[in-house]
N, C-alpha and C positions, 0 to 999 in steps of 0.2 A: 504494500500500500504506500504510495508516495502522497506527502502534502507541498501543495503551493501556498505558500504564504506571502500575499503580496501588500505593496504598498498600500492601495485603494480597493473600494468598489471593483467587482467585476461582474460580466454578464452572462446569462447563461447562453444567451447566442455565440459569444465569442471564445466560449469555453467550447461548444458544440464546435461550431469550425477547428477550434485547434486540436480536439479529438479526432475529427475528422483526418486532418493531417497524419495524426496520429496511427490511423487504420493505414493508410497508404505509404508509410513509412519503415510500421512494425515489421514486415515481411523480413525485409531482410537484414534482420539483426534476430530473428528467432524468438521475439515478442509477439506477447498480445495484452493490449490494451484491453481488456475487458469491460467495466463500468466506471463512474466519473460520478462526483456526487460536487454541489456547487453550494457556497456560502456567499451567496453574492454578496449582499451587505458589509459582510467581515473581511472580504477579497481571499476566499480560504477554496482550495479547492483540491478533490481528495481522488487519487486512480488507484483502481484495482488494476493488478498488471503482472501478469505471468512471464518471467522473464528469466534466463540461464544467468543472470548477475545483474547486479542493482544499477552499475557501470553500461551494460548493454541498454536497460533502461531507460535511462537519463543519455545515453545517445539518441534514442529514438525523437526524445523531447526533443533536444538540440536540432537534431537536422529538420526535422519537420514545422518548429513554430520558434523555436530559440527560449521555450518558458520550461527552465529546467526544476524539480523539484526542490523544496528545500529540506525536505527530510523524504528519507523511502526506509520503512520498518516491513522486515521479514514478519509474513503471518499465515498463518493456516485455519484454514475453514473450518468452522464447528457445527456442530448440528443442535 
């Protein structure tokens, strides 16, 4: 799970596109971006993301939209 924690406000539109980026990018780095949860108000925005290193990641972010995580914490699914 990676968090964005930014300066300001952000939107969930602009959050949507740079997921999108996202999707067209992950392939080749052995990612998948899964779901995206948004705090618009508090500028906080949070990716589930299946990925062979936290570093492969945060490449994906990088080439695709330049808005790299400011934290990624290993987690595992509960029931």
């Amino acid at each position: 799970m990676d968090i964005h924690e930014l300066d300001g406000p952000v939107t969930a539109a602009d959050v949507a596109q740079a997921h999108a980026a996202d999707l067209q990018t992950q392939g080749q780095y052995g990612v998948s971006y899964r779901r995206y949860w948004v705090d618009e108000e508090g500028g906080r925005i949070f990716c589930l993301v299946e990925a062979p290193s936290a570093e492969l990641a945060t490449s994906v972010h990088r080439e695709a939209h330049g808005l790299v995580a400011t934290r990624i914490h290993p987690v595992q699914e509960g029931s």
